[in-house]
Structures are given as structure tokens and as C-alpha cells.
N, C-alpha and C positions, 0 to 999 in steps of 0.2 A: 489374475483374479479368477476366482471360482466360477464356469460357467452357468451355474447357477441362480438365477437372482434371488437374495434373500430377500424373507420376508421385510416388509416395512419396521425399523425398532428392531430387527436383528442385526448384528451385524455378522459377517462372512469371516470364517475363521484364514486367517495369511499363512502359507506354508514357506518353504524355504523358495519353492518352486513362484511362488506370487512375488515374493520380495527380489529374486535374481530378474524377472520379468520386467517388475517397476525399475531395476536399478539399470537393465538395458535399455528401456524405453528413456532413462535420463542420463544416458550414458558416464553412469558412476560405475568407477572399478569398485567393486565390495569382496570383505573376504569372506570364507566362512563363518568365522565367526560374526562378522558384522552381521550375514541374513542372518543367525541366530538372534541377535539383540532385537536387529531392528522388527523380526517378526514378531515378537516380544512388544515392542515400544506400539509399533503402528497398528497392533491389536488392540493396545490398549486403547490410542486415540481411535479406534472405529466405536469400540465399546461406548465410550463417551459418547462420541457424534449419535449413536443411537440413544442414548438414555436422552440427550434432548429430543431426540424424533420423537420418543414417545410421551415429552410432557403435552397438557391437555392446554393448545392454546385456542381453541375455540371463539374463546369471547374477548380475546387480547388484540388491540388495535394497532395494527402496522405504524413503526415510526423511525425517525431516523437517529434518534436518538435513546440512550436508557433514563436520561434524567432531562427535562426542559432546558433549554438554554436560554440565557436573557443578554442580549445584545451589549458587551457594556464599553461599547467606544463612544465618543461624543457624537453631536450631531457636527454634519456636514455642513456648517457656515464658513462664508466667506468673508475673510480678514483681512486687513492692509496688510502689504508685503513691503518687502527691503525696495529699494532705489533700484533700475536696473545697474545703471551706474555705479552704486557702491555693490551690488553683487561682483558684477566684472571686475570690479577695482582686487578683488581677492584674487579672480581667477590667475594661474599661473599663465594665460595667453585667451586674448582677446579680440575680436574684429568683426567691424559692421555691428556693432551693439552686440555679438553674440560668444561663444565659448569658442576657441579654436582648438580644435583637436585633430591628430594626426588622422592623416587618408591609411584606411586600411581596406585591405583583398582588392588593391590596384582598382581600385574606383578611379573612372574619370575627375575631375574638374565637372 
């Protein structure tokens, strides 16, 4: 990157030399051509990231969303349930009223 800090709302022009730096720092093989494009491409996204820098959000209230969201699962009520017994009755293996399932990562007893 340019040792320079750009102004706020500019953004810093990528040379071939900024783009082979980020591509070390993430250890990507890039060719020549690739820092060509990609100085190109991730120009473009600074540009962008700056034109939102400079909209005017002054009187815009932080939120976590762009549109409201309305909750639309049911409410949490409590309902009769199956038998324990006829649940197990499906289970493919059973014991002590509960599920039997194989012992894994050498668990005790």
C-alpha cells in the first residue's frame, strides 16, 4: 500500500508493486498478468468503498438491519408429547426407558 495516508473519501491508487505485496502477505502465487487485472479490479472496489465514505450519514441511525424484521415463528407453548414408550417402541435400540446409542472416543461405562 502507498505510504501515504489518503485523504478520507479518496481512495489510494494500487500499482503492480501494492497488488504483488497483498498477494505475499496472502501467500497467492499471481502472474503478471493477474497484478494487472487485479490492480484494475481492486481499484475499482476502493473507489466504491470511498464513494460510500463520502455519503452524508449524519442524521442515519445505526441498525442491524436495512429493512425491520418481524418475528414470524409461533409462540413458544407447551403441548402433549408422544408416550415415552411409544417413542422408543420406533427406536432401533432401547434401554432403561431411554435411546441406546453406540459408545464413541472410547468413553468409559
Amino acid at each position: 500500500m502507498s505510504p501515504t495516508t489518503p485523504d478520507r473519501g479518496a481512495s489510494p491508487a494500487l500499482g503492480r508493486q501494492d497488488i504483488a505485496h497483498l498477494a505475499r502477505l496472502a501467500r497467492l502465487a499471481v502472474t503478471d498478468e493477474e497484478l494487472d487485472r487485479f490492480a484494475g479490479q481492486l481499484g475499482a472496489v476502493l473507489d466504491a468503498v470511498a464513494q460510500v465514505q463520502r455519503a452524508d450519514v449524519e442524521d442515519v441511525a445505526p441498525m442491524t438491519h436495512a429493512v425491520p424484521l418481524t418475528n414470524v415463528l409461533r409462540d413458544d407453548v407447551a403441548t402433549p408429547c408422544l408416550p415415552r414408550d411409544a417413542v422408543l417402541a420406533g427406536a432401533p435400540a432401547a434401554e432403561d426407558g431411554r435411546f441406546r446409542v453406540p459408545r464413541i472416543l472410547g468413553e468409559e461405562e
